[in-house]
C-alpha positions in Angstrom: -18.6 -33.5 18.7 -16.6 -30.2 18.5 -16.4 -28.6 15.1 -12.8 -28.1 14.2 -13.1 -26.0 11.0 -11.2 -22.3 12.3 -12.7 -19.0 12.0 -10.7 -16.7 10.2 -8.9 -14.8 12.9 -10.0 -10.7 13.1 -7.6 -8.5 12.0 -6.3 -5.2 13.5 -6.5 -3.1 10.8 -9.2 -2.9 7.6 -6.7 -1.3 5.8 -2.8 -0.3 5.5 -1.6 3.1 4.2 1.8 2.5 1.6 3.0 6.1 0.6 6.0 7.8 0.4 6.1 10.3 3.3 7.9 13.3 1.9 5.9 13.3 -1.5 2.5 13.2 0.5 2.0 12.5 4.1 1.0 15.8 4.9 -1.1 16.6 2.1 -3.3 13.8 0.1 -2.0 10.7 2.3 -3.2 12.5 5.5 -6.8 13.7 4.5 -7.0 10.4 3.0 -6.7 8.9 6.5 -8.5 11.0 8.0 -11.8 9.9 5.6 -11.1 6.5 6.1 -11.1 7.1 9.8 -14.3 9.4 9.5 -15.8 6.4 8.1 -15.4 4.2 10.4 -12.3 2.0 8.6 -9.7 1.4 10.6 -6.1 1.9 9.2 -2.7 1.6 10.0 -0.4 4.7 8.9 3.3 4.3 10.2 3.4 7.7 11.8 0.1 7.2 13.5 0.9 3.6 15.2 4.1 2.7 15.9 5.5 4.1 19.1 8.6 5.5 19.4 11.3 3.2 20.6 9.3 0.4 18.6 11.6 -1.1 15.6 9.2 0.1 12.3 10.2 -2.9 9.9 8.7 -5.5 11.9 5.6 -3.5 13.2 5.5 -2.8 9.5 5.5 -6.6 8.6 2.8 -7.2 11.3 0.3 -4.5 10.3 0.5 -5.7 7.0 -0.5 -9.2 8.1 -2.9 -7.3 10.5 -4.5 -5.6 7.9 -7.5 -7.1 5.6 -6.1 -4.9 2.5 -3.4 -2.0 1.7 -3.9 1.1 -0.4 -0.6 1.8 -2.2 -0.3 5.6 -3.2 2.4 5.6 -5.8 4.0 9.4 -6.0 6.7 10.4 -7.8 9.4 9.6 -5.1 8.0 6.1 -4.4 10.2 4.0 -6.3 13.1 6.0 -5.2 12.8 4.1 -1.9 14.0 0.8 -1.1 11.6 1.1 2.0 8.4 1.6 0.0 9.2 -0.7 -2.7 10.1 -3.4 -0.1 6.7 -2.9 1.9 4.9 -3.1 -1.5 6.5 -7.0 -2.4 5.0 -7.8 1.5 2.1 -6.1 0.5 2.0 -8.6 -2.4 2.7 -11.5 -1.0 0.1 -11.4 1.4 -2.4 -11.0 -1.2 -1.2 -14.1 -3.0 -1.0 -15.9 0.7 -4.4 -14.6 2.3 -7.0 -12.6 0.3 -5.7 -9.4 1.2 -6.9 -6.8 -1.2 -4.6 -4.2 -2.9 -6.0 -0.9 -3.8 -3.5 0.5 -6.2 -3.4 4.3 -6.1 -2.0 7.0 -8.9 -0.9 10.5 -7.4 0.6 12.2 -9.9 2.2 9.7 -12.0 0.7 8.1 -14.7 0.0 4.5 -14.2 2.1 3.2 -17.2 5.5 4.5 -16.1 4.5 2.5 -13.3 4.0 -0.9 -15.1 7.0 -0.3 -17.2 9.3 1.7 -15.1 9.5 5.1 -16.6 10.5 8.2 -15.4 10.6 8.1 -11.6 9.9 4.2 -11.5 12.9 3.4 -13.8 15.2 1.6 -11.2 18.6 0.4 -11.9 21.4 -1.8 -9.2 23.3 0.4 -7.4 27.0 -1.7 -6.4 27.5 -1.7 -2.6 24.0 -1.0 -1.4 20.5 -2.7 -0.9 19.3 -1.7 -4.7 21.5 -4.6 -5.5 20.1 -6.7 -8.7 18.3 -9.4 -6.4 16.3 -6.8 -5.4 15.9 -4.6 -8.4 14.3 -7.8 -9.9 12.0 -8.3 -7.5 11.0 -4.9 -7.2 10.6 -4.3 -10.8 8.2 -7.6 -10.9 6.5 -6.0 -8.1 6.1 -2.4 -9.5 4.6 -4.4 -13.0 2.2 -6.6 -10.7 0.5 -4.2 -8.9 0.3 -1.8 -11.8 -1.7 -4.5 -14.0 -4.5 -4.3 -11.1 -7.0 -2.2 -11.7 -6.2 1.3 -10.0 -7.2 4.4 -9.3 -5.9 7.4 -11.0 -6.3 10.8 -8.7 -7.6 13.6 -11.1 -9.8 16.6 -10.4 -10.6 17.8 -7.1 -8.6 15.3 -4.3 -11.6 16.2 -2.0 -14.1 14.7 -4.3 -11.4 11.6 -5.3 -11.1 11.0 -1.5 -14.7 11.1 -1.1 -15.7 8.5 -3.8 -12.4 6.5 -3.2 -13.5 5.6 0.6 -17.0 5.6 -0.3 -15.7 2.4 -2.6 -13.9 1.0 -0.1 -16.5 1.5 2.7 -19.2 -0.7 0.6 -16.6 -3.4 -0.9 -15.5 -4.3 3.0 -13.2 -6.3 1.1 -15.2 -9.3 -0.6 -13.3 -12.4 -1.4 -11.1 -10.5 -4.3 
């Protein structure tokens, strides 16, 4: 008799890049990628894989599913977008839906004004627009979530960071979390 237990179906992606572009896609964001590529991890960076013509927030959704984890670089402009901080509560429920590791990542901002929205993470409602209090709340439990896992926090040389930081996630090939 045929077994009906399913494989786990491959993903796309081992990992998805979250950043804010204009704080660091052409600095620490993009040699990041480029180590994780070096080593062999395959990861989905907006700019890199969707094609023009091609709708981003639903190839976003999908590469998120697609992906077997997410590094989140939180910059100082990340919480300014309703973009990023949307992408981060999919990020989140995947990981509560289907193992999908989070690697939580500090560039420049300290990890606490993160948890508690501080400084550049202190959100408010804006009337007549998407920051409306629905979504505020959620992104505020987000923001709190992800800043309680345990994180990196980029100090010293970003060469040596990036270096040890795929190293890390080259062995962990994302265990059951």
């Amino acid at each position: 008799m045929a077994s009906t237990s399913s494989a786990p179906t491959p993903k796309k992606y081992d990992v998805f890049l979250s950043f804010r572009g204009e704080d660091t896609r052409h600095s620490f964001t993009d040699y990041l990628y480029k180590a994780l590529n070096q080593a062999g991890i395959r990861t989905f960076r907006d700019d890199d894989e969707i094609r023009e013509g091609q709708e981003l927030k639903p190839e976003i959704e999908i590469s998120i599913t697609d992906s077997k984890a997410s590094i989140i670089i939180f910059s100082e402009n990340y919480a300014n977008s309703s973009w990023c901080l949307d992408e981060l509560c999919s990020i989140l429920q995947q990981r509560k839906t289907s193992r999908h590791y989070v690697f939580p990542v500090f560039y420049k901002v300290d990890p606490s004004d993160v948890r508690y929205q501080r400084g550049s993470f202190a959100i408010a409602a804006k009337e007549g627009s998407k920051w409306a209090e629905d979504n505020v709340k959620r992104w505020k439990t987000a923001l709190t979530e992800v800043a309680d896992l345990k994180g990196k926090v980029v100090s010293g040389s970003e060469t040596a960071f990036i270096e040890d930081f795929v190293h890390k996630i080259y062995c962990t090939r994302f265990e059951t979390p």
